[in-house]
MMTF fields as JSON, N, C-alpha, C and O atoms, coordinates in Angstrom:
{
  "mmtfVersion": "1.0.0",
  "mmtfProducer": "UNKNOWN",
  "numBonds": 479,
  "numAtoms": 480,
  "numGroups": 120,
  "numChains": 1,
  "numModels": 1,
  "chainsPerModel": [1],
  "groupsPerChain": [120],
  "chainIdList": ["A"],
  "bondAtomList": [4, 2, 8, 6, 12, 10, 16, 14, 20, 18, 24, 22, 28, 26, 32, 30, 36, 34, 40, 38, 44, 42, 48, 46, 52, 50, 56, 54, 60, 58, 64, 62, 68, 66, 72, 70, 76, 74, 80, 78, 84, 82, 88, 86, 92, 90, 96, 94, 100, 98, 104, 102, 108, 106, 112, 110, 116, 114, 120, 118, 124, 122, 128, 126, 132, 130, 136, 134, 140, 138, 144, 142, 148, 146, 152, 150, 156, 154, 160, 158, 164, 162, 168, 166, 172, 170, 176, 174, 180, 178, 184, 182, 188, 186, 192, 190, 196, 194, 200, 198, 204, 202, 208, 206, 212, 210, 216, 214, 220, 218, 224, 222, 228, 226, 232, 230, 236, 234, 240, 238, 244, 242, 248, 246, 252, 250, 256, 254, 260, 258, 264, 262, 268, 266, 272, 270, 276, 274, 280, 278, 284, 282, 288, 286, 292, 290, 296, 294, 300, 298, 304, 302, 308, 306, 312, 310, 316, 314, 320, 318, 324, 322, 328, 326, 332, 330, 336, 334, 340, 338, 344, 342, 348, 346, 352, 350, 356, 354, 360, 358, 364, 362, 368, 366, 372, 370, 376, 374, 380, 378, 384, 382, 388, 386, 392, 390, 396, 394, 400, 398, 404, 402, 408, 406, 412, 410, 416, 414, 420, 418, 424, 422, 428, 426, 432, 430, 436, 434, 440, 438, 444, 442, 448, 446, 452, 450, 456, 454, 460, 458, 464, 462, 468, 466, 472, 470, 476, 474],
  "bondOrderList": [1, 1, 1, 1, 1, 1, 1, 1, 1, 1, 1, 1, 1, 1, 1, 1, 1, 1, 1, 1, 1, 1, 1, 1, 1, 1, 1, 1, 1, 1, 1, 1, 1, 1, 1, 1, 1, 1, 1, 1, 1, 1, 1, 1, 1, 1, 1, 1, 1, 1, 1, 1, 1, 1, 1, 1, 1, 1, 1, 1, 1, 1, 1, 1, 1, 1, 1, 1, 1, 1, 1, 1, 1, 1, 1, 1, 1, 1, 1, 1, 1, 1, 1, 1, 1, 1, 1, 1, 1, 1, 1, 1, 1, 1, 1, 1, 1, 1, 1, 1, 1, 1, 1, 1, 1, 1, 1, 1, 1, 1, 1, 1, 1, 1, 1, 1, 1, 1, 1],
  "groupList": [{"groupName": "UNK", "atomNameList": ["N", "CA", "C", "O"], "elementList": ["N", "C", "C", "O"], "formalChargeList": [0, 0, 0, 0], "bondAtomList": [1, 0, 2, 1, 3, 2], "bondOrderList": [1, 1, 2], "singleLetterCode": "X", "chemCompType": "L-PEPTIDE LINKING"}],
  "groupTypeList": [0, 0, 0, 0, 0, 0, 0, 0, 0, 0, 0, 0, 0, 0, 0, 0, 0, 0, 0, 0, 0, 0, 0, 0, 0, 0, 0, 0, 0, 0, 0, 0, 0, 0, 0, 0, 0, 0, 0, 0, 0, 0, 0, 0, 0, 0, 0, 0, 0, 0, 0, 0, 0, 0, 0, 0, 0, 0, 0, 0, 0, 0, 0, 0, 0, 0, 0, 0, 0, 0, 0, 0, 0, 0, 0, 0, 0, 0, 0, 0, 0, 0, 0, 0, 0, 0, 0, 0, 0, 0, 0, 0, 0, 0, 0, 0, 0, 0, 0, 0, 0, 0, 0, 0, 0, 0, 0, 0, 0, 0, 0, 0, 0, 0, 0, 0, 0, 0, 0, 0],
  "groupIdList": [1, 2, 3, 4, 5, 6, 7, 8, 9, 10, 11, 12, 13, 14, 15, 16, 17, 18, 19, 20, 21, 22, 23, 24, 25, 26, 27, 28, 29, 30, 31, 32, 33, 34, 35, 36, 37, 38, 39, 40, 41, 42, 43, 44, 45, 46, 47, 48, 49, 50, 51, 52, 53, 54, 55, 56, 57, 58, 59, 60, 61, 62, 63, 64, 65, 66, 67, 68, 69, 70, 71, 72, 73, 74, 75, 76, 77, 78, 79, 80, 81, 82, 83, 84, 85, 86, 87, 88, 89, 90, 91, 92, 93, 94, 95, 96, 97, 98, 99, 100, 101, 102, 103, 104, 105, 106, 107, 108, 109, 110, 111, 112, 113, 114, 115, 116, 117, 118, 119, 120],
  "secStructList": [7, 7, 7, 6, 6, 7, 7, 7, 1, 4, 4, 4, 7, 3, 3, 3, 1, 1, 1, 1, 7, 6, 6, 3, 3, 3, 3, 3, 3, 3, 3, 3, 3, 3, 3, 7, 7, 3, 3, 3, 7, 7, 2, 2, 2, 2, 2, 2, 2, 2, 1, 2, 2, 2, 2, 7, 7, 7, 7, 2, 2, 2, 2, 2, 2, 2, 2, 2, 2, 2, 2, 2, 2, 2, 2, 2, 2, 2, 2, 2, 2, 2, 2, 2, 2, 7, 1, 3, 3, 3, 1, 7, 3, 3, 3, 3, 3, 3, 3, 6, 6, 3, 3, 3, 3, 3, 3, 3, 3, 3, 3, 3, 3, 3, 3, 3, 7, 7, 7, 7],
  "xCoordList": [69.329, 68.75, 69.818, 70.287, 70.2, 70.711, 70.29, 69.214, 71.455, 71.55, 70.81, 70.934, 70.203, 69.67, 70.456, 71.411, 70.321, 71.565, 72.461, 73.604, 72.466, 73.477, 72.502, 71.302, 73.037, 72.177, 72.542, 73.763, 72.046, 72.294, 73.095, 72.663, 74.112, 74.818, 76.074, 76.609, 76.659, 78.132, 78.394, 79.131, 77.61, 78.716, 77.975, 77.794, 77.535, 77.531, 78.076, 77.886, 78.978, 79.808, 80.829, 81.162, 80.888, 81.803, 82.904, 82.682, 83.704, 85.551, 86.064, 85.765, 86.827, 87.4, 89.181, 89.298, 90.291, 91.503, 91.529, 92.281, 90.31, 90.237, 89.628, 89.386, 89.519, 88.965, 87.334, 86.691, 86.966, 85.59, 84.786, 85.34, 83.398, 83.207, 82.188, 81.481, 82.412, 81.568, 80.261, 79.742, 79.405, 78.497, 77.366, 76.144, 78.426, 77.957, 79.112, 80.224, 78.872, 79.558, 79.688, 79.015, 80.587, 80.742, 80.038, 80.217, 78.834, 77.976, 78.102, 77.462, 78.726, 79.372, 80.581, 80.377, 82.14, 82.624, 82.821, 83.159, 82.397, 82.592, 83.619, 83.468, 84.849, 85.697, 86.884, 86.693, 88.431, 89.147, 88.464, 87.724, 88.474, 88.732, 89.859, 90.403, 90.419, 91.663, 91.092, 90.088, 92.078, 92.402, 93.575, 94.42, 93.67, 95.216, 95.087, 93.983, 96.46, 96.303, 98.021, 98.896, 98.035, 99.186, 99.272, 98.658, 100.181, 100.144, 101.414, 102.517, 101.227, 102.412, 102.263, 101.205, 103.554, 104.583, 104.541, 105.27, 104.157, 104.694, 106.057, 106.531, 106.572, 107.945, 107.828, 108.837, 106.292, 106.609, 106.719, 107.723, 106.049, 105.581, 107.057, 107.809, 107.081, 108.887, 109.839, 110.382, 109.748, 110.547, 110.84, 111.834, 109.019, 109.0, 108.97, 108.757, 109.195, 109.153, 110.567, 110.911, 111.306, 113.304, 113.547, 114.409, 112.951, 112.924, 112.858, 113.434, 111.689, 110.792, 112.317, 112.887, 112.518, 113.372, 114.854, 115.607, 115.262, 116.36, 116.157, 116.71, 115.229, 115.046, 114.207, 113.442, 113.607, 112.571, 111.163, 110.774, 110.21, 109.028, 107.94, 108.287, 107.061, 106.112, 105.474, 104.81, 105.717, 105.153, 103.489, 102.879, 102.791, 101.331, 101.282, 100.825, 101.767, 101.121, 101.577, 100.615, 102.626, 102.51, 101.72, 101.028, 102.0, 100.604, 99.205, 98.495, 99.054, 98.074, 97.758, 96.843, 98.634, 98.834, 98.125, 97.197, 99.378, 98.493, 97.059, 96.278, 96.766, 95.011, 94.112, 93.042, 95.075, 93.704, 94.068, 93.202, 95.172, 95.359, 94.351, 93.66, 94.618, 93.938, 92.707, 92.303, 91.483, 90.31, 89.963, 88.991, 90.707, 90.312, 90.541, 89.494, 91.601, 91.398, 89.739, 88.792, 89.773, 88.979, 87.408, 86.772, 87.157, 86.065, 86.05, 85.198, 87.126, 87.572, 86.755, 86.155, 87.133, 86.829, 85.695, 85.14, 84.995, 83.061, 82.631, 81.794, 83.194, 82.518, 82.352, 81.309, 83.656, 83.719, 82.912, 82.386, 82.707, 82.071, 80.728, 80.062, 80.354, 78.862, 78.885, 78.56, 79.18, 78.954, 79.097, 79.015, 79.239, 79.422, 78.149, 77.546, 77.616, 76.267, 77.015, 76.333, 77.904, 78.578, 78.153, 77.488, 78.278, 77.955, 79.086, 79.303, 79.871, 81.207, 82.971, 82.948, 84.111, 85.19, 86.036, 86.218, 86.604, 87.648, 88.612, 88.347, 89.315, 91.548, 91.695, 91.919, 91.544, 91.651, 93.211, 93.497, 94.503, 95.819, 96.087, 95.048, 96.901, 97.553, 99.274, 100.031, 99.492, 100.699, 101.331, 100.622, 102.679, 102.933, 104.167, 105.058, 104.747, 105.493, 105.914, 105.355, 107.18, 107.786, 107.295, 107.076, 107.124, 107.091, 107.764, 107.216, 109.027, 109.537, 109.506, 109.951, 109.149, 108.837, 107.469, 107.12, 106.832, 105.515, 105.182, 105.977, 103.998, 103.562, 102.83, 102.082, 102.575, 101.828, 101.063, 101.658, 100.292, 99.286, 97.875, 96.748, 98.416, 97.411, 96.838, 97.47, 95.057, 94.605, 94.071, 93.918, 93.742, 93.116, 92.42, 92.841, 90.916, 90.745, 89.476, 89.416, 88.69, 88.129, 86.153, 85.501, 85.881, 84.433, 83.561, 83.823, 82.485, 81.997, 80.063, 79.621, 79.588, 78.083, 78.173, 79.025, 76.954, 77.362, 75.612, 74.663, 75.593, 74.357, 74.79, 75.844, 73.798, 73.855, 74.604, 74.502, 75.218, 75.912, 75.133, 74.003, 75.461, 74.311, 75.067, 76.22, 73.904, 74.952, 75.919, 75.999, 76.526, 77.616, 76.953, 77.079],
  "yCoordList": [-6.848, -6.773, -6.291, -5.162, -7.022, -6.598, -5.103, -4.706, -4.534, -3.137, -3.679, -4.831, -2.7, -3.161, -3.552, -2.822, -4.664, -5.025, -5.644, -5.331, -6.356, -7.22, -8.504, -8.334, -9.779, -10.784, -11.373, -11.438, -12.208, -12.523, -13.973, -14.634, -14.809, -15.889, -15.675, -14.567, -16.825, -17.029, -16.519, -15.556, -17.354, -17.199, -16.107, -16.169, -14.809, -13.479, -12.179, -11.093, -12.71, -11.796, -11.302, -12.032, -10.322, -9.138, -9.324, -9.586, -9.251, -9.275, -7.928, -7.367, -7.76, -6.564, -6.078, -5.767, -6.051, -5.695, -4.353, -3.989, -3.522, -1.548, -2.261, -3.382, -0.86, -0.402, -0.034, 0.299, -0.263, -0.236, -1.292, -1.983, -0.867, -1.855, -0.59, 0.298, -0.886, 0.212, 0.298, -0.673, 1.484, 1.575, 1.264, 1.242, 1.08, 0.881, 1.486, 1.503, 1.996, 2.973, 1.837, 0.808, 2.179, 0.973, 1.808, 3.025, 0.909, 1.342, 1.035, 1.668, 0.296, -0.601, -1.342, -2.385, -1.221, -2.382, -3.007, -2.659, -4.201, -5.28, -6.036, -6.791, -5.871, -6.956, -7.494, -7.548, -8.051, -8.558, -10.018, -10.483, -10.729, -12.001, -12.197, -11.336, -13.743, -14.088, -15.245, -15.603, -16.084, -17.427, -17.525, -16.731, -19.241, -20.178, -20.97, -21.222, -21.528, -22.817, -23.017, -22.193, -24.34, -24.639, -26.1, -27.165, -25.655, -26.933, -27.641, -27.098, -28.721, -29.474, -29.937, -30.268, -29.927, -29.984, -31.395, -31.589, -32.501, -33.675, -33.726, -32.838, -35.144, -35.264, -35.302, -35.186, -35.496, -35.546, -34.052, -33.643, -33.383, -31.709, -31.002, -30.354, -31.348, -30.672, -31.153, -30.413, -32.299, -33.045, -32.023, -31.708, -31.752, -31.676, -30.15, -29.643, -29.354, -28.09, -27.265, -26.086, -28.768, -28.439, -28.581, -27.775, -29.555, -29.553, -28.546, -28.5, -27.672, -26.556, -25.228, -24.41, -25.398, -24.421, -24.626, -23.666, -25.423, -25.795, -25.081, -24.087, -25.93, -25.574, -24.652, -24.931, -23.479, -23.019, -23.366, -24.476, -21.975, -22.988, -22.253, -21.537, -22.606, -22.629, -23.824, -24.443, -24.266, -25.397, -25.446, -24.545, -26.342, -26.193, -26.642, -25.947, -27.691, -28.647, -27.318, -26.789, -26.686, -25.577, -24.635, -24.051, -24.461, -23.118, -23.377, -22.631, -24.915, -25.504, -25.483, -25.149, -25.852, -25.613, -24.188, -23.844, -23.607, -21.972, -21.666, -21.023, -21.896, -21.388, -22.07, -21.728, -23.235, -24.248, -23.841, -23.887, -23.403, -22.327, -20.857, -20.437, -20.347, -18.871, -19.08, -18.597, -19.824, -20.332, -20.762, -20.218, -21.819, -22.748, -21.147, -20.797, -20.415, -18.712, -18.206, -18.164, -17.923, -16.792, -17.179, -16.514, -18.583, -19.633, -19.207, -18.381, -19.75, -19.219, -17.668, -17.372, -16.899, -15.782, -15.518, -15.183, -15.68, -15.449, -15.985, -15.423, -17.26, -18.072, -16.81, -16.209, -16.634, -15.905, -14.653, -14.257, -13.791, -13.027, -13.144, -12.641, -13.93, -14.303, -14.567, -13.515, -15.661, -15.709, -13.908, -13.675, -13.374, -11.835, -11.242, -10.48, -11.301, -11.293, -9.614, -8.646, -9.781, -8.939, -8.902, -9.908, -7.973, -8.167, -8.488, -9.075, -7.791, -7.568, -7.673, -7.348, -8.19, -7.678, -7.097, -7.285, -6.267, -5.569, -4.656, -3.6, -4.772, -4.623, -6.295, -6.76, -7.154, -8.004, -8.185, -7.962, -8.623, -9.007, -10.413, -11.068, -10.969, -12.201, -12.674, -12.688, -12.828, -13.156, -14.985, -15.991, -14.925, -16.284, -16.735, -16.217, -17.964, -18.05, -19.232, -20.252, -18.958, -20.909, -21.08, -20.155, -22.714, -23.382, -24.335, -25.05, -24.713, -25.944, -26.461, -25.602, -27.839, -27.594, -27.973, -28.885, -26.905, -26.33, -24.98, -24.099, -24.702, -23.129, -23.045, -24.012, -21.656, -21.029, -19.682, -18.691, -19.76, -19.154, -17.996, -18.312, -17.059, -16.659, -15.234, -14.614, -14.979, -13.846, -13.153, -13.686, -11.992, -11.06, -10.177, -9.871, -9.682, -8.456, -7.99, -8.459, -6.922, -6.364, -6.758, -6.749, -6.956, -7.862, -6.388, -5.557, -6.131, -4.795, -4.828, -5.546, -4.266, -4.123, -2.841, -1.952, -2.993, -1.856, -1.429, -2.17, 0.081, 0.583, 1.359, 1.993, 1.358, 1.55, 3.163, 4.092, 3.022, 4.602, 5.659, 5.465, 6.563, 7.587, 8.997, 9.342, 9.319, 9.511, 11.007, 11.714, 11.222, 12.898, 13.57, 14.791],
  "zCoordList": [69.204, 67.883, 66.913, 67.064, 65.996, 64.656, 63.959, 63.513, 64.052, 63.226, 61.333, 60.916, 60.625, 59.429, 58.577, 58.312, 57.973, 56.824, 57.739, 57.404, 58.71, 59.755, 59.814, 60.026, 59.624, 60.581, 61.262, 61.119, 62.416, 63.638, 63.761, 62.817, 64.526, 64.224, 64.282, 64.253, 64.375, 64.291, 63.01, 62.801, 61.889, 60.652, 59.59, 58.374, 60.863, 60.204, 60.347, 59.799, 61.45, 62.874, 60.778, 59.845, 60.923, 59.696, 60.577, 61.759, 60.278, 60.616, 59.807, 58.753, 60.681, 59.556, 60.113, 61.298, 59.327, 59.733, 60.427, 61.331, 59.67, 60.334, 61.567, 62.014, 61.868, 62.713, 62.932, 63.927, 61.469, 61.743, 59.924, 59.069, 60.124, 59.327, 58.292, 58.767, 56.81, 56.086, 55.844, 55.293, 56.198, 56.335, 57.777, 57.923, 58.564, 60.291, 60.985, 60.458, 62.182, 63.627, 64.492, 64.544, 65.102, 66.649, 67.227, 67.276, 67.897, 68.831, 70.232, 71.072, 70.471, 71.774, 71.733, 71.112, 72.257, 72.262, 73.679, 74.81, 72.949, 74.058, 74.544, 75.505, 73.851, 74.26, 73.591, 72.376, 74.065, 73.255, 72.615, 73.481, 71.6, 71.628, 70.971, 70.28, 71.208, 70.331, 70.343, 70.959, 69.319, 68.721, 68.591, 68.178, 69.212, 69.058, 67.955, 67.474, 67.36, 66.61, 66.956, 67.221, 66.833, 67.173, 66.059, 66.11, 65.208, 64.044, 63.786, 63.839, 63.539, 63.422, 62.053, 61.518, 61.479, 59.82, 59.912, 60.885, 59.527, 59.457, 58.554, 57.845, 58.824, 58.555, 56.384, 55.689, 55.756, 54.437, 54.289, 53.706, 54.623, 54.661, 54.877, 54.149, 55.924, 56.37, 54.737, 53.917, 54.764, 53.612, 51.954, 51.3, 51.812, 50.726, 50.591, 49.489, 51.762, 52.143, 52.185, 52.095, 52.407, 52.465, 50.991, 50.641, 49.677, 48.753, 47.396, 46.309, 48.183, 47.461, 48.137, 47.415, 49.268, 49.905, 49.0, 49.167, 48.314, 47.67, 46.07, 45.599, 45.51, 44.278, 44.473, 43.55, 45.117, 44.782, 44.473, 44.11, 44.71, 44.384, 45.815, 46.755, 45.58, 47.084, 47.352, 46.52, 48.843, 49.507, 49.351, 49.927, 48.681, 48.531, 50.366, 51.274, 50.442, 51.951, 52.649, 53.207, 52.776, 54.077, 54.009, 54.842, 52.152, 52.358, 53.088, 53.761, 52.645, 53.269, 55.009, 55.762, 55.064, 56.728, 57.454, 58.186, 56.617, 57.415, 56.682, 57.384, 55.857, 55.324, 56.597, 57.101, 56.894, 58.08, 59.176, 60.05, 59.496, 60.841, 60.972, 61.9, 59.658, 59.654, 59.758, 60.815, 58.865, 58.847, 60.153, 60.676, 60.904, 62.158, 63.306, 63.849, 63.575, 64.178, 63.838, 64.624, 62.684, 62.139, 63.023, 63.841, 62.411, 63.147, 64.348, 64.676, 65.392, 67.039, 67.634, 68.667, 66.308, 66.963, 67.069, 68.115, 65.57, 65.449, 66.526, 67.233, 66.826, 67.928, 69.21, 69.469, 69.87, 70.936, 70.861, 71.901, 69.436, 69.519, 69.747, 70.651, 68.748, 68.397, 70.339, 70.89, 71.312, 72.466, 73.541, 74.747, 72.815, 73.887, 73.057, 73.813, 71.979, 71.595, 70.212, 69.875, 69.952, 69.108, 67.846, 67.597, 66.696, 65.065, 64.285, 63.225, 65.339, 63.839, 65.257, 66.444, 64.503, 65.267, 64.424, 63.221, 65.288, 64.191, 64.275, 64.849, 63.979, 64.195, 64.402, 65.52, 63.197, 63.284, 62.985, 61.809, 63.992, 63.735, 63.387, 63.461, 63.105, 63.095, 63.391, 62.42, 63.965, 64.433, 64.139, 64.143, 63.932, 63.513, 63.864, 63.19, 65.149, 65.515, 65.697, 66.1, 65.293, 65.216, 66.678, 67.461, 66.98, 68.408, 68.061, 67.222, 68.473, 68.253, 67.279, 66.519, 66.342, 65.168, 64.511, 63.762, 65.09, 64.894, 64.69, 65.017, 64.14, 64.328, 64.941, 65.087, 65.775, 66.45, 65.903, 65.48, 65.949, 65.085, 66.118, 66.501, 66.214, 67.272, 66.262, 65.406, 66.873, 66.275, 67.261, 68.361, 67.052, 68.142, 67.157, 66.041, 67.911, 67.373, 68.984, 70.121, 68.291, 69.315, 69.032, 67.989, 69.968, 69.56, 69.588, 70.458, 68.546, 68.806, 68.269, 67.373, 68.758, 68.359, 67.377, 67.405, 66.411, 65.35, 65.313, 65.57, 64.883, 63.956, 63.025, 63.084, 61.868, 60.773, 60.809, 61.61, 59.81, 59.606, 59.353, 58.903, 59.524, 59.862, 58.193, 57.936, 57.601, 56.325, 56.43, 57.435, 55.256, 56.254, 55.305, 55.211]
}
């Protein structure tokens, strides 16, 4: 059962970079989850990315790239949580590593059940 002010589902699982989430206690943790992505630069992207790297500038298509890496993770994880029957995860990291010439894109955090905060 959902702590009050939590609802139940994948796409209600709270994420959080702390360690905890405001206005709820970890009441249980359950578990690591992580997420992969592994993305590949096509040859215009690379192109227009050596371009932007010359003159300056920021790559929209790469920025692009990683928002659909981080999003397609973030997704990964609710999933895994929401399946361990969790509310919220959290020490959510992100890590980002060339692969050849691709990125690798991995997240982790800790899957956790919550009740409502209790006031000080």
């Amino acid at each position: 059962m959902s702590p009050r002010g939590l609802r139940s589902g994948r796409h209600s699982i709270q994420l959080s970079t702390t360690d905890s989430v405001a206005g709820f206690e970890v009441d249980e943790t359950l578990g690591i989850v992580t997420a992969e992505w592994v993305g590949g630069v096509n040859l215009f992207r690379d192109l227009f990315a050596a371009v932007r790297d010359m003159v300056g500038g920021r790559s929209d298509a790469l920025e692009s790239a990683l928002r659909e890496g981080r999003d397609s993770c973030l997704d990964e994880i609710r999933e895994e949580a929401n399946a361990l029957g969790a509310h919220a995860v959290v020490g959510v990291k992100f890590d980002y590593s060339p692969f050849g010439k691709m990125l690798l894109l991995a997240a982790s955090g800790t899957a956790v059940r919550l009740i409502a905060g209790r006031p000080r």
